[in-house]
C-alpha positions as CSV (number, residue, x, y, z in Angstrom):
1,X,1.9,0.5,-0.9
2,X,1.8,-3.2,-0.1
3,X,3.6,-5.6,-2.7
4,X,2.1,-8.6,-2.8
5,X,3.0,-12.3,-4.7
6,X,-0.1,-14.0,-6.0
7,X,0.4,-18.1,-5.5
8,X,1.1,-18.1,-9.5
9,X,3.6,-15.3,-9.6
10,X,1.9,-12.6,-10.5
11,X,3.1,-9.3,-8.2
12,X,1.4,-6.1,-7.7
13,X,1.0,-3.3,-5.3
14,X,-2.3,-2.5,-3.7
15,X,-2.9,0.3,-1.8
16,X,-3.4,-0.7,2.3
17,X,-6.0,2.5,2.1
18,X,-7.8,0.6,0.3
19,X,-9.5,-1.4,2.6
20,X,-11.0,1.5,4.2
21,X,-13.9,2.3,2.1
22,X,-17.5,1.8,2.2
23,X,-18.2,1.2,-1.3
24,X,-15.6,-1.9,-1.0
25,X,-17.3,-2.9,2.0
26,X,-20.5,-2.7,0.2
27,X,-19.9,-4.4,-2.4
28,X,-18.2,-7.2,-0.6
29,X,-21.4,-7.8,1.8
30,X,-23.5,-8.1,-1.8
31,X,-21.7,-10.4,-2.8
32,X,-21.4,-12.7,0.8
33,X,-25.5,-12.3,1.1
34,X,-25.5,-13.8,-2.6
35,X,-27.6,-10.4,-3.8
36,X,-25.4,-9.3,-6.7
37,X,-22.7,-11.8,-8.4
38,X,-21.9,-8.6,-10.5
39,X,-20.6,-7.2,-7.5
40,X,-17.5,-9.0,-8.0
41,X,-16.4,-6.4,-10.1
42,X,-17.0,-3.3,-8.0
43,X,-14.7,-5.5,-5.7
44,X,-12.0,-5.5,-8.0
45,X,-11.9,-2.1,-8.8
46,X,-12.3,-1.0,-5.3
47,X,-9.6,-3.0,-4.1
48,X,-6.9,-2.4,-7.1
49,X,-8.0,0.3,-8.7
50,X,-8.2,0.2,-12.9
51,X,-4.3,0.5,-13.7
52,X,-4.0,-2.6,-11.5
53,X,-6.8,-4.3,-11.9
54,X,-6.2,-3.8,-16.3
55,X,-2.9,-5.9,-15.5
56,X,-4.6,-8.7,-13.3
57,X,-6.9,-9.2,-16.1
58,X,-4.2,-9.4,-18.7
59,X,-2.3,-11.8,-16.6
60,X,-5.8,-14.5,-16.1
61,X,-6.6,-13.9,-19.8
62,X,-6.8,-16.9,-21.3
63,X,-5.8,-18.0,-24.8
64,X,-9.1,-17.6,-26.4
65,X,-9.5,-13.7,-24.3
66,X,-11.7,-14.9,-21.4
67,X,-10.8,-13.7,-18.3
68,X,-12.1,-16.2,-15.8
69,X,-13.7,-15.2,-13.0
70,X,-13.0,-18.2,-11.0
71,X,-9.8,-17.2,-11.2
72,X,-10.2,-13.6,-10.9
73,X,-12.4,-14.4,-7.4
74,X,-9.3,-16.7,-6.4
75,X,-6.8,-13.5,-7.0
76,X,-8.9,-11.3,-4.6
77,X,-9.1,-13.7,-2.1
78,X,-5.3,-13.8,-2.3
79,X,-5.0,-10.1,-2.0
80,X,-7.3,-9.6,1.3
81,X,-5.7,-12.6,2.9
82,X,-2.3,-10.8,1.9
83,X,-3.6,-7.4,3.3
84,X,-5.1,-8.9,6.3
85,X,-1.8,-10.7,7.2
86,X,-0.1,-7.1,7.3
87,X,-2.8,-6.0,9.9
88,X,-1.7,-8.9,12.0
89,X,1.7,-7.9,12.2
């Protein structure tokens, strides 16, 4: 399990084992060629799994219950770039 500290605070743990899986890999390329916007959220759950991905959505919910996906997008960025940097070192 890698802990990782979002730029706003947030911490969770995400799986490095993750990464390895076609259907994340998938679903990222679908969303990179611009084919599927909805893909965004077989990202998520790919990449955190539901437990995880419940909290990250509780934590971006705004006041009025939207969970932006701006910020959402901005989370899983954090989390690859967090993942990757392990693989460097």
């Amino acid at each position: 399990m890698k802990k990782i500290t979002l730029q706003d605070g947030f911490q969770l743990e995400v799986e490095e084992n993750r990464l390895d899986n076609m259907e994340l890999v998938d679903a990222m390329s679908d969303l990179v060629d611009g084919e599927n916007a909805l893909a965004m959220s077989r990202v998520v759950r790919a990449l955190l799994g539901d437990k995880t991905k419940k909290a990250l959505y509780a934590h971006l919910k705004t006041e009025d219950g939207r969970v932006p996906t701006e910020k959402v997008g901005n989370a899983i960025t954090e989390v690859m770039n967090a993942l990757g940097q392990q693989g460097k070192n």
